[in-house]
C-alpha positions as CSV (number, residue, x, y, z in Angstrom):
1,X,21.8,-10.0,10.5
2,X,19.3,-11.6,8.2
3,X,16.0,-11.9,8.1
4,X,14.2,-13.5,10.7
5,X,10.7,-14.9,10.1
6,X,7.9,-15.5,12.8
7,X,5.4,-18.3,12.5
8,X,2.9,-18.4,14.7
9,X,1.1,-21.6,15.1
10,X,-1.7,-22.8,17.3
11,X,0.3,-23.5,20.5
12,X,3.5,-21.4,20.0
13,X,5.5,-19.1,17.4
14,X,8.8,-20.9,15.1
15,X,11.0,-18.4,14.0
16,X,13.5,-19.1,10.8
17,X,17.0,-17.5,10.6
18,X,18.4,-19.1,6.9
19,X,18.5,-22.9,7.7
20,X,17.5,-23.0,11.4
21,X,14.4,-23.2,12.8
22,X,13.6,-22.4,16.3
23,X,11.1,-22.9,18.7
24,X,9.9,-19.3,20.9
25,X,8.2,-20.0,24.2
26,X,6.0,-16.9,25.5
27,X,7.2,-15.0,22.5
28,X,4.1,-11.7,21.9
29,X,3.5,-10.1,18.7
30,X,2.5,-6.9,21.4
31,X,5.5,-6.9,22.5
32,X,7.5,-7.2,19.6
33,X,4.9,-3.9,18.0
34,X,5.1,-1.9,21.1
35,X,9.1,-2.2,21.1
36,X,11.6,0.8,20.4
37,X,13.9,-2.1,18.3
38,X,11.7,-4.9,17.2
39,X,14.9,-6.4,15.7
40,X,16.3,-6.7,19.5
41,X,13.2,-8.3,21.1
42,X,13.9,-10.8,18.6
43,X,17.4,-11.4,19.0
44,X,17.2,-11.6,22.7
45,X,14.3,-14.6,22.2
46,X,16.8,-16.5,19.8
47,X,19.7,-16.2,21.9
48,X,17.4,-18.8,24.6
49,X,15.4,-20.7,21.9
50,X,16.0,-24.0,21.3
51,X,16.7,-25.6,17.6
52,X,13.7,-27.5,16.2
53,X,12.9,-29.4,12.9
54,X,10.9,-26.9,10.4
55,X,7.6,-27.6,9.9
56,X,6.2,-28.7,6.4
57,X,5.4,-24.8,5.0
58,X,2.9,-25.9,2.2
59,X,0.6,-27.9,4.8
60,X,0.9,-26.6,8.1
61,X,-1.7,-23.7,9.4
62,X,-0.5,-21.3,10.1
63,X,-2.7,-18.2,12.3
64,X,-2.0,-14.7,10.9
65,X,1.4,-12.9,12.3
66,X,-0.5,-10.4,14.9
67,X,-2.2,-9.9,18.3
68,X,-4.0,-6.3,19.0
69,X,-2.5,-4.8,15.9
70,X,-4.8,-3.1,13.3
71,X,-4.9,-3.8,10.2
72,X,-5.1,-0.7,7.5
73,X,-4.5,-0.5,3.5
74,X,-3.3,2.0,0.9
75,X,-5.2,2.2,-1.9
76,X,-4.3,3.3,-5.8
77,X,-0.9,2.8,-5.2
78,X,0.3,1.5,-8.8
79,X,-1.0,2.3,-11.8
80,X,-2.7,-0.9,-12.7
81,X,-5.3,-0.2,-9.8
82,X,-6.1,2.9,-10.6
83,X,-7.1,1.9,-14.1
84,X,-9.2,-1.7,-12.1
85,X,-10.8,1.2,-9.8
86,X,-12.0,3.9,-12.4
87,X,-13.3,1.2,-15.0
88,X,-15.4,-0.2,-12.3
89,X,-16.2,3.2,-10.7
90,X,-17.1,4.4,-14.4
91,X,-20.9,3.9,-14.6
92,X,-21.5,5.3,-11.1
93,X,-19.6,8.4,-11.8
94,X,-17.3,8.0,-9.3
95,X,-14.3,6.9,-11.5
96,X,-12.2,10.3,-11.5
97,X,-11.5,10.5,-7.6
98,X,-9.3,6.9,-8.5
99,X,-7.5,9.1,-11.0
100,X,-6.9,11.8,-8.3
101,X,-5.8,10.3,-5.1
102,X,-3.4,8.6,-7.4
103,X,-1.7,11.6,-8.1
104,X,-2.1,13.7,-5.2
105,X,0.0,13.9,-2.4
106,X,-1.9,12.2,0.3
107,X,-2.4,8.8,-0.2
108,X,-5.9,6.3,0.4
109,X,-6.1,4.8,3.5
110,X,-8.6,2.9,5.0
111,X,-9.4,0.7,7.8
112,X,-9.6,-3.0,6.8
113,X,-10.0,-5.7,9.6
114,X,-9.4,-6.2,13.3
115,X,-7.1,-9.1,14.4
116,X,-10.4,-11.5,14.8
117,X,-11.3,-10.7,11.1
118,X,-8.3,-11.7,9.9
119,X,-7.2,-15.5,8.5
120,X,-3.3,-17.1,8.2
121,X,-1.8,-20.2,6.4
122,X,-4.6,-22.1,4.5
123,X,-7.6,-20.6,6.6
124,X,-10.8,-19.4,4.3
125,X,-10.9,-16.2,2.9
126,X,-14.3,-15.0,2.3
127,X,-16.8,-13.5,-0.5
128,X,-19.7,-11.5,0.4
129,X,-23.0,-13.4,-0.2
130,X,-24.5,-9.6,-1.4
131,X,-21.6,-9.3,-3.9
132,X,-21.1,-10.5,-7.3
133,X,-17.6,-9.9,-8.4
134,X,-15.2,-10.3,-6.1
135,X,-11.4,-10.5,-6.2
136,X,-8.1,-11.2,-4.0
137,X,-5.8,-8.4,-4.2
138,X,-1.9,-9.2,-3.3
139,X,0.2,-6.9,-1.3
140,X,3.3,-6.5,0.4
141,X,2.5,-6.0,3.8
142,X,4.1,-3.4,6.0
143,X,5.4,-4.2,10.1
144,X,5.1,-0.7,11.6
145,X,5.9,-0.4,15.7
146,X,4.4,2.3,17.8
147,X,6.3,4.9,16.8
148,X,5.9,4.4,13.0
149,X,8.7,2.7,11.8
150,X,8.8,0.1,9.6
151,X,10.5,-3.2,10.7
152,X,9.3,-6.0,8.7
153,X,6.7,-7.3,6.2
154,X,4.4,-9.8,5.6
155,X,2.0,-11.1,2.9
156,X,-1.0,-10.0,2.7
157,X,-4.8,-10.8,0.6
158,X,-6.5,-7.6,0.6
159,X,-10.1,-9.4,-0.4
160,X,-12.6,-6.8,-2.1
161,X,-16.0,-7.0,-4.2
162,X,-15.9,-4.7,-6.5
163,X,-19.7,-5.2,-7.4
164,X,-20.2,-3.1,-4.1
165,X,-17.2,-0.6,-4.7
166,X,-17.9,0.3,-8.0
167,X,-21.9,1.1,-7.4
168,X,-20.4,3.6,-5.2
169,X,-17.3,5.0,-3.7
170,X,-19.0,5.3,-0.6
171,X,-19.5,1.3,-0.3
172,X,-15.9,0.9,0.2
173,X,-16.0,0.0,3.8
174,X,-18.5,-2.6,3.2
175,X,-17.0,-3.9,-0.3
176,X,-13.4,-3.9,2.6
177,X,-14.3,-5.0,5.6
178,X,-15.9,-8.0,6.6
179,X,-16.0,-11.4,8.8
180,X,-12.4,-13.3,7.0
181,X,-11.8,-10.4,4.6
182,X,-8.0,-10.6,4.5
183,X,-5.5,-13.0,4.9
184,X,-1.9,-12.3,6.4
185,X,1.5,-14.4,6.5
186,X,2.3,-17.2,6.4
187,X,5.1,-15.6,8.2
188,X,6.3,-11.7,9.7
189,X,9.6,-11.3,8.6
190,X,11.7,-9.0,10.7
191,X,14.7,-6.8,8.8
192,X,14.3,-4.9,5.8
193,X,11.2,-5.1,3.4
194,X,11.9,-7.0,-0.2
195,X,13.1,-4.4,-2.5
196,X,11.8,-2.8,-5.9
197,X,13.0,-5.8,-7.9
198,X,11.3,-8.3,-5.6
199,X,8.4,-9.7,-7.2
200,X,4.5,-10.4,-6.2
201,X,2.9,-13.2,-7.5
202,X,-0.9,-14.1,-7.8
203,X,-2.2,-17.6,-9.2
204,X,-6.0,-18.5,-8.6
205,X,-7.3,-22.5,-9.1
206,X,-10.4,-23.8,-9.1
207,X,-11.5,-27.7,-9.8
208,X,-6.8,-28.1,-9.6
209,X,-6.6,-26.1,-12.3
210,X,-5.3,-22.8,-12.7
211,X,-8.0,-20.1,-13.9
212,X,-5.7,-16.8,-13.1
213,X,-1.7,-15.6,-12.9
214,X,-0.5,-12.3,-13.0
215,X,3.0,-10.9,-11.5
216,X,4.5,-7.3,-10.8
217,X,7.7,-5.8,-9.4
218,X,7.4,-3.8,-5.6
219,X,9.1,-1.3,-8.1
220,X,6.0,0.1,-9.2
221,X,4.3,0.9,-6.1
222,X,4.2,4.8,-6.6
223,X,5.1,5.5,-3.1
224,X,7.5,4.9,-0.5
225,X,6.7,3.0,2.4
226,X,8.2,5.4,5.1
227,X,5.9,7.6,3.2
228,X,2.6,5.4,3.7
229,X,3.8,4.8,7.4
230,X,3.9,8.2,8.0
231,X,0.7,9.0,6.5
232,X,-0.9,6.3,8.6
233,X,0.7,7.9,11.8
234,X,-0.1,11.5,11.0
235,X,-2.5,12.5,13.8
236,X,-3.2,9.1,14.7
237,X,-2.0,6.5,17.5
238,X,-1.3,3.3,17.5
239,X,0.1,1.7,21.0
240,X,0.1,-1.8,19.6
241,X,1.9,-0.6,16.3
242,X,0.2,-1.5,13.0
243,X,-0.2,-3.6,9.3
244,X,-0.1,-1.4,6.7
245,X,-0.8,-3.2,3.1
246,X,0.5,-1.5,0.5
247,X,-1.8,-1.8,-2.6
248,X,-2.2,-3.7,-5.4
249,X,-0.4,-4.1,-9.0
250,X,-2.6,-7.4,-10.1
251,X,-6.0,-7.0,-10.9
252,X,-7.9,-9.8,-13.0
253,X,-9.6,-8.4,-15.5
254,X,-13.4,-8.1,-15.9
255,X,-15.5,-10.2,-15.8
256,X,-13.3,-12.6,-13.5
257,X,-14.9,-13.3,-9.9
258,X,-14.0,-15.9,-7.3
259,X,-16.0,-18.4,-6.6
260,X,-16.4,-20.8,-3.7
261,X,-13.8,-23.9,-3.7
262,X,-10.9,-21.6,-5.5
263,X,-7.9,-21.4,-3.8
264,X,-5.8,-18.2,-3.9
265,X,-2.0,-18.2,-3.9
266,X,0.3,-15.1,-3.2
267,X,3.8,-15.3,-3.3
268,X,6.6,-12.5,-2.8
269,X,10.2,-13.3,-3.4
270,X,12.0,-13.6,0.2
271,X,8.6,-14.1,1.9
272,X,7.1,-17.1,0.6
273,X,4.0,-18.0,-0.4
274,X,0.7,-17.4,1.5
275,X,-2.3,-20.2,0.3
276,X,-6.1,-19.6,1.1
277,X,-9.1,-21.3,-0.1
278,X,-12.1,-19.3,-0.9
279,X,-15.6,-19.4,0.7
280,X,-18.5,-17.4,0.6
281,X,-19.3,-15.7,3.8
């Protein structure tokens, strides 16, 4: 079966199987996490749903794809990163543990928003008012259930200042996690995640222009996802299931910050294209 994509929207959830478009009543993203086959759960909504016209995907909100799920991220998981993280590590001294945790065997992980933190479909992102270069950071987006298997993906905007991170390593949390830190959708996709040719896509604009674009393949993420999942779930529980992003491969390079008024736009071949504008928090 393909694909099936979950919108949720204000007053109910559309899912999207190729052309169709369907309208789930009492549908729960906790259910759907805390299921032995998400895939099922799914089927067995559609098989009641009733067809509905699709909505208009560059202008409708769209609320992030999650209930009580946590939201974590891998860090230095491609190359380019690792170099964006050591150069703005380098005067703090803190530059060679990027070059480490990218080659050792346990990955960086670390805790990045709640549910209420989080923003969908054309909600504001946010920039720190103590920061003074900050970036979005676009990742594929792991669906992992309760028992650590991954089921789906979404898009995520992994928002970071690295004025914060670089002064010191130990900043991270507060250059990570903060009020509309991350963004997430505009849809969950249930089946298998886009493979190593699919493409991620970042283009910033500011005053309708275009300021920033940069592209990679999933193919150079250095580690598998079953791999991150497992990490994630090694001595810890998650009832609810879990978001897992995956790490950036587009950085922009120094000295390019957001400001308030840009608009960020993520896209990732077979999971279409997540828009937020920018605010300072």
């Amino acid at each position: 079966m393909q694909p099936v994509g979950i919108f949720r929207t204000y007053t109910h959830c559309l899912a999207n199987l190729g052309d169709q478009w369907f309208r789930l009543e009492g549908f729960s993203f906790d259910a759907l996490f805390r299921s032995d086959s998400p895939r099922a759960v799914v089927e067995e909504m559609l098989a009641d749903a009733l067809e509905t016209e699709p909505p208009l995907l560059r202008s409708t909100p769209f609320l992030p794809p999650l209930e009580s799920q946590e939201i974590w991220a891998a860090g230095v998981t491609y190359y380019r990163s690792r170099s964006a993280r050591m150069e703005e590590a380098e005067q703090a001294g803190g530059d060679i543990f990027y070059d480490k945790v990218y080659e050792a065997p346990r990955p960086e992980l670390f805790f990045k928003s709640t549910a209420a933190r989080a923003r969908g479909h054309l909600a504001e992102v946010g920039i720190r008012a103590d920061s003074t270069w900050d970036v979005p950071e676009p990742e594929l987006t792991l669906a992992i259930n309760h028992r650590g298997e991954v089921f789906g993906a979404t898009i995520g905007d992994d928002m970071s200042s690295r004025s914060i991170e670089g002064e010191n390593p130990l900043y991270l949390p507060q250059a990570k996690l903060y009020t509309s830190s991350c963004a997430l959708g505009p849809a969950l996709w249930i089946g298998t995640p886009p493979g190593p040719e699919s493409v991620i896509r970042l283009e910033i604009y500011r005053d309708g222009g275009e300021v920033f674009s940069g592209e990679t393949q999933i193919s150079q993420i250095k580690r598998g996802f079953d791999e991150l999942a497992g990490w994630l779930f090694r001595h810890n529980e998650f009832p609810d299931g879990a978001l897992l992003m995956t790490g950036t491969g587009i950085v922009p390079d120094a000295p390019f910050t957001l400001t308030p008024g840009d608009e960020v736009r993520i896209s990732i071949d077979g999971l279409g294209e997540l828009r937020n504008p920018v605010a300072r928090v």
